[in-house]
N, C-alpha and C positions, 0 to 999 in steps of 0.2 A: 779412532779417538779424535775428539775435533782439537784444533789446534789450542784452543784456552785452556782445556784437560792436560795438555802436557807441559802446559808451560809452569814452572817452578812455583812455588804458593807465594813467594814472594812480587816475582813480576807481576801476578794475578792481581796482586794489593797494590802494583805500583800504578797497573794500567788502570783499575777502578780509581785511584786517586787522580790521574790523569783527564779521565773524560769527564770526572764530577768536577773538577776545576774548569775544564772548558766547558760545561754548560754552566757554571755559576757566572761566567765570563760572558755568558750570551744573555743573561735576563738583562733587562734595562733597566735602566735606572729611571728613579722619576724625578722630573725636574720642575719643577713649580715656578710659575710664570704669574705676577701680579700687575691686574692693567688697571686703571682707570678708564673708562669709555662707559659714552652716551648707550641708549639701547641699542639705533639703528649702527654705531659703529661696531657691536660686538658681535650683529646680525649678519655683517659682511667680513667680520676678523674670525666667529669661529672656525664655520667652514675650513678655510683658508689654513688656518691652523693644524685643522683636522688633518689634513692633505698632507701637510710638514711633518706632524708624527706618526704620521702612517710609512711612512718614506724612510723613516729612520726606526731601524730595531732597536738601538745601543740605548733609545731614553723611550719614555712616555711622559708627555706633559700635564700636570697639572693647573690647569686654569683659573685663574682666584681674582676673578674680576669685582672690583670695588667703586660703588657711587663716587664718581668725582671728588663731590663737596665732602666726603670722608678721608679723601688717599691721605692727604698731609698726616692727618692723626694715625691711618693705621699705621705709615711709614713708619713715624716714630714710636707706635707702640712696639712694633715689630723690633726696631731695632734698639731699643730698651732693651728686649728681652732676648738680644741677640737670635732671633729666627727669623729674617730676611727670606725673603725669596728667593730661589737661587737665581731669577733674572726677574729683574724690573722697568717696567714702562712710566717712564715720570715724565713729565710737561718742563720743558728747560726754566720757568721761572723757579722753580721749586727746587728742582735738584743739588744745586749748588750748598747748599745749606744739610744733604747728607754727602755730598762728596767730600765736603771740608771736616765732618767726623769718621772718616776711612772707611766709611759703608762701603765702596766699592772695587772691585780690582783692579788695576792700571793695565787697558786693553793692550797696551804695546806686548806688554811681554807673554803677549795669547799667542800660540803659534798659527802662521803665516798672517799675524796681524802686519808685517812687512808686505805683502802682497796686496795689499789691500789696496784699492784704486779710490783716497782721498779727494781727490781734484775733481770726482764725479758728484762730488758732493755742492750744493749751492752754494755761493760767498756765506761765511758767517756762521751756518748755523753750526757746527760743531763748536762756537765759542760759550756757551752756554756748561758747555760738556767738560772742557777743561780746566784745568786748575793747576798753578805753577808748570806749565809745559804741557802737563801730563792728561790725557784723554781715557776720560772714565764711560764714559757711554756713546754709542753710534744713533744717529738720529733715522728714525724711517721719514717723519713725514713734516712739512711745513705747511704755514696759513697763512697767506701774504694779505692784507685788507686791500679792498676794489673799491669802485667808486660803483655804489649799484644804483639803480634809479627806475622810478615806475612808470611805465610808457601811456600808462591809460592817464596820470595825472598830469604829464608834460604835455600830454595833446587839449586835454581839457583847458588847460592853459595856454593852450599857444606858443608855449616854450617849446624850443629847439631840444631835441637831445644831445645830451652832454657826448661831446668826443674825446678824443686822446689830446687835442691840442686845451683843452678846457682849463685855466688858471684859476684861483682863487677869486678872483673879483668877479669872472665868469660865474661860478658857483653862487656870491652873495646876490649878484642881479638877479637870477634865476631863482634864488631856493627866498626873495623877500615876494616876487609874482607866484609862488608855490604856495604859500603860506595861506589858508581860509582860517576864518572865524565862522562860527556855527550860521550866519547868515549870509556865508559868499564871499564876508572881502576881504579883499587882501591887505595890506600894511600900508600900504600908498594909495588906497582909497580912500573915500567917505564913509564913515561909521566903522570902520573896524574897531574892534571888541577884544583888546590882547589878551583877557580873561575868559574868550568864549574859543580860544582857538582848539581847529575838529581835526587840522590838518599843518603840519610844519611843512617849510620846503627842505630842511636839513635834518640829519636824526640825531643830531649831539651838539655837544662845543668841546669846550676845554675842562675835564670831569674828572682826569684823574691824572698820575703824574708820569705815568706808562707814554703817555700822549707824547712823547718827542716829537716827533714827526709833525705833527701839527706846530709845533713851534720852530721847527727848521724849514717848514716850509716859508719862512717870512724872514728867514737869512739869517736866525738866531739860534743858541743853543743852548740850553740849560744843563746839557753833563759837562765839567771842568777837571775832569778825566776818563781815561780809554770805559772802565766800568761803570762811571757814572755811579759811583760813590759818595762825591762831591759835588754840590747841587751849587750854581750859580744863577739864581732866577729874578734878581735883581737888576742885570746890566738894562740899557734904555732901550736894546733887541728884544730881548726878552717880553719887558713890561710892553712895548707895543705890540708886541704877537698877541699876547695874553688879550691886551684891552680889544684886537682885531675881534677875539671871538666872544667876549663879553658884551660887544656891539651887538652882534649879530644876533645875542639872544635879547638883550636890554634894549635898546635901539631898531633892531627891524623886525625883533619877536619872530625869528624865519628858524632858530637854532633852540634847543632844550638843555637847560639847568640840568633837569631831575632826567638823562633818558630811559635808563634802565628801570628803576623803582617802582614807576606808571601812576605818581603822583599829579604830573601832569596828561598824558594820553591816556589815564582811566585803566590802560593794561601793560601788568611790566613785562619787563624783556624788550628786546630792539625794538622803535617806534616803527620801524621800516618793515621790518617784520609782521611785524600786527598791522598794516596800513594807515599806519598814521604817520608817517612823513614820504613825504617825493625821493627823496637822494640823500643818501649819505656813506660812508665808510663803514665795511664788514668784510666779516673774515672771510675766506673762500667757500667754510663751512657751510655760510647760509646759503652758499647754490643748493647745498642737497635739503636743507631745510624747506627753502623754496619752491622745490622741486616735489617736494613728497607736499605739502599740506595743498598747495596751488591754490586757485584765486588772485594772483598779481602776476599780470602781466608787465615782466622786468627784463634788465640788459644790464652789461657792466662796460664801464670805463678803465682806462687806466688811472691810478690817482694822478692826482689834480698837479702840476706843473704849480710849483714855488717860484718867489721870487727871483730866485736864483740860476730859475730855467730846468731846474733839479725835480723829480720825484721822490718824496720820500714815503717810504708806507712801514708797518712794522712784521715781522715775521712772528709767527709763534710756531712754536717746535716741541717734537717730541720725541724720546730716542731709549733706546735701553741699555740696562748695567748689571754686569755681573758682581751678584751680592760678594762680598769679601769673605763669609762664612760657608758659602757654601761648600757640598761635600761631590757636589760633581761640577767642578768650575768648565774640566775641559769639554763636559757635553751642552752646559749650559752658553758658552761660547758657539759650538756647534748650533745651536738655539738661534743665540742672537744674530750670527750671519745668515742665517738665511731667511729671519724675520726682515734685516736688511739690503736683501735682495733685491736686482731689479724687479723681477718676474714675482717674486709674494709684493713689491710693492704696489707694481701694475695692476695687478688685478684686485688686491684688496684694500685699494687706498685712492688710485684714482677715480678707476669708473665709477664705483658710487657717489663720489663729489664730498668725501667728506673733506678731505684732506690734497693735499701737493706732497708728493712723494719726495724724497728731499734728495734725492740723485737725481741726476738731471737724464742720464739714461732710462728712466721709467717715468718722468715728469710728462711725457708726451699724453700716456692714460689719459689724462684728466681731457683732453679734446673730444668731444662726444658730438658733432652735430646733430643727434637725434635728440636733443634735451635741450632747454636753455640754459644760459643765456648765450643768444647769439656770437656775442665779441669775447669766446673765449681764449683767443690768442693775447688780449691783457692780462688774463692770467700766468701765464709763463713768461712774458716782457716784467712781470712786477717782482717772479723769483730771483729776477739781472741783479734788482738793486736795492730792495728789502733788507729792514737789518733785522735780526733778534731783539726782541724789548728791554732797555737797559733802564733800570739794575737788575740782573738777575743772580745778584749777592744773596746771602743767608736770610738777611733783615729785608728784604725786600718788600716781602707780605705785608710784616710788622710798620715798613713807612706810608706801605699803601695807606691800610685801616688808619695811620694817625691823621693823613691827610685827604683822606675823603672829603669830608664834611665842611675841608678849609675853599677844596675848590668849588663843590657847589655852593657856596656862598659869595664865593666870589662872582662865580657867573649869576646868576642869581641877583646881585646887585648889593648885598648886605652888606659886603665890608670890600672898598676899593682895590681896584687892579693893585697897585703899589703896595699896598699895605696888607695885601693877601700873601701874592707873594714872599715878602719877606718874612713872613711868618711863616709859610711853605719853605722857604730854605732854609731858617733854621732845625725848624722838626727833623725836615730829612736828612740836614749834616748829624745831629743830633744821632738819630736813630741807626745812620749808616757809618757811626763811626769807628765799629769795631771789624765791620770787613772791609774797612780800610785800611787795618793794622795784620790782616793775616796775608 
C-alpha cells in the first residue's frame, strides 16, 4: 500500500489543500505597465522588458503603451474611473498634478526602499517626483539640451566651430554670418531679404516660458520662488535678457519667432532638424534622431557659458509610480526597481541615444564612439549642472497654452519686450495661483 493509501481521509484532504494553495501561490500575477514612448523608443524598451519578465515568475507584465500626445487624457481617464495601472511612466512635467490627487503610493514605505542608493541619482531630478517630502516616483531617464550645430554649414561659412568656451555674444556673431536669404546673403550684407530667409544661424529664441535658462543665462531669473510658482518677469534683468533675444530675431533675423510650427521654415518640428538652421539648443533625444534619418553632418557643444560664467541648460525627466490601487503593489515595486536599474538602464536607454539614464552609474552608456556626435563627453559634463524644467506644478500645462501665443508676439515684434512681459506675469501668477496654496 503506497504511503497516501494509509494515510487517514482527513490528512488526504489536508495535504490536497496544501499543495493546491502552493500552486495558487506560484501563478503570477499580472501587472500592467503604462508608457508613453515614441515608436523607436518602444523598439529598444520592449525587448528589454521582455528579459525582466522572463526572469521573474511571481508577475507577467502587461504592456499598455499610449501616443504621447494622448497620455495626460488617458491618465485622467483612468483615474476617474479609478483603474490606474499598477505602474506608470509619466514625463516629470506632468506628474505632479496626479501625485497631488493620491494617485500614487509613497515609495518610502516599499520594502528595502531604505536601501536604495539615492545620491546615484543626478542633482534635481527626483524634484519633480516629490511632494511635501515625500517621493512618489523613481526616475529612469534624463534629456539635458546641447548646443548642436551643422559642420557642413559652419565651413561653408568660414565659421569656427562652436567649442565649450563659446558665450552668448560668441553664438549671436556666428548664428547673424550663418543666417542665408534665398540668394546667399547674409544680415550684414547687401540685399539681404529677411522675408526670403532658406537658412537661420539659431533654431529658436525666447517661445515659451519653460525657457529659464535662457533667461539665467544673462544673470537674470524670472522664478520668485524654489517651484517657480511666482513669476517675476518684469525686473530690468529680466526685460534685458528678453529684449537680448527679440534682437536676435527682429534686429539680426539669425533667431525664429515661430520654430516649431514651420510657418517660417516651410517644415514643422526642430528647424535644426529639418536643415534649416546651423546651431541651436536640443534635447539629447535628437542624437538618435539624427542618427537614424542622417544627411547632417553634426557635433555638440556644451551649452553656451552665461554671463555669469555659469551654464545653464534644462533637464527633462521621466520616472515611474506605483498606482495607489493597485492589487499587487509589492510586485509591481518589484517592477519599478529593476525598470530602475543600472544594467536595464544601460542597455535600453543609453546606447540607442534616446535618452541619459538618470543614475549616474549607467549614464556612462550613452558614450558610443562608433556614432556621432563626436564631443560626447558634453553630454555627461551638462547632467553636472542641468535642472528640471520649473514649474512643474499641476497648472503648468494649463499656463503654458495661455502664454504661448504671448511670447511669439513678443519675439515676433508685435507687442513690445516690456509690455509682453507684464502681461506674461500676470497670466502665470494668475494661472499658478492655486499650486501655490497646496
Amino acid at each position: 500500500m503506497s504511503k497516501a493509501a494509509s494515510r487517514p481521509p482527513i490528512l488526504v484532504l489536508f495535504g490536497c489543500l496544501l499543495l493546491a494553495g502552493t500552486a495558487l501561490a506560484q501563478e503570477p500575477v499580472t501587472i500592467t505597465l503604462m508608457v508613453g514612448m515614441t515608436p523607436q523608443e518602444l523598439a529598444s524598451f520592449r525587448p528589454a522588458l521582455e528579459a525582466v519578465d522572463a526572469a521573474h515568475a511571481e508577475f507577467e507584465v502587461e504592456l499598455e503603451p499610449v501616443p504621447q500626445q494622448s497620455f495626460a487624457e488617458r491618465m485622467n481617464t483612468r483615474l476617474a474611473a479609478g483603474s490606474l495601472p499598477d505602474l506608470v511612466r509619466s514625463d516629470g512635467l506632468s506628474i505632479q498634478q496626479w501625485i497631488r490627487r493620491a494617485a500614487f503610493l509613497d515609495l518610502a514605505a516599499m520594502p528595502g526602499f531604505a536601501e536604495l542608493d539615492l545620491g546615484d541619482y543626478y542633482p534635481g531630478v527626483l524634484a519633480p517626483f516629490r511632494w511635501r517630502e515625500t517621493l512618489y516616483a523613481l526616475p529612469d531617464t534624463a534629456t539635458p539640451d546641447l548646443l548642436f550645430f551643422n559642420k557642413t554649414m559652419f565651413a561653408a561659412a568660414g565659421v569656427d566651430y562652436p567649442s565649450d568656451d563659446w558665450t552668448y555674444a560668441d553664438m549671436r556673431e556666428a548664428a547673424v554670418r550663418l543666417t542665408l536669404d534665398a540668394a546667399g546673403n547674409t544680415p550684414v550684407g547687401d540685399g539681404f531679404d529677411p522675408d526670403a530667409i532658406v537658412q537661420w544661424g539659431w533654431n529658436g529664441s525666447l517661445t515659451f516660458y519653460w525657457q529659464r535658462h535662457l533667461i539665467q543665462a544673462f544673470g537674470a531669473d524670472w522664478c520668485a520662488d524654489a517651484l517657480c510658482t511666482t513669476f517675476a518677469a518684469t525686473t530690468p534683468d529680466v526685460v534685458r535678457a528678453a529684449q537680448w533675444w527679440a534682437d536676435l530675431v527682429q534686429v539680426d533675423h539669425a533667431g525664429l519667432y515661430d520654430p516649431y510650427f514651420g510657418s517660417q521654415t516651410g517644415t514643422p518640428g526642430d528647424p535644426f532638424i529639418a536643415g534649416a538652421a546651423a546651431m541651436g539648443y536640443n534635447g539629447f533625444f535628437a542624437v538618435g534622431q539624427l542618427n537614424a534619418l542622417g544627411g547632417i553632418d553634426y557635433d555638440v557643444a556644451q551649452p553656451l557659458l552665461g554671463e555669469d560664467g555659469e551654464r545653464h541648460t534644462p533637464l527633462s525627466v521621466n520616472g515611474y509610480a506605483v498606482a495607489a490601487t493597485s492589487e499587487h503593489p509589492a510586485e509591481a515595486w518589484t517592477l519599478l526597481q529593476e525598470l530602475t536599474s543600472p544594467p536595464f538602464l544601460a542597455e535600453t536607454w543609453g546606447k540607442p541615444g534616446h535618452a541619459v539614464p538618470a543614475r549616474r552609474s549607467a549614464a556612462e552608456s550613452v558614450i558610443d564612439p562608433s556614432r556621432p556626435p563626436a564631443n560626447q563627453g558634453a553630454i555627461l559634463a551638462a547632467m553636472e549642472y542641468g535642472s528640471v524644467f520649473h514649474p512643474f506644478t499641476p497648472s503648468a500645462f494649463e499656463a503654458y497654452g495661455l502664454t504661448a501665443d504671448l511670447f511669439t508676439n513678443m519675439m515676433r515684434g508685435d507687442v513690445p519686450v516690456p509690455e509682453a512681459l507684464a502681461e506674461i506675469e500676470r497670466v502665470l501668477n494668475d494661472t499658478l495661483a492655486d499650486d501655490r496654496k497646496q
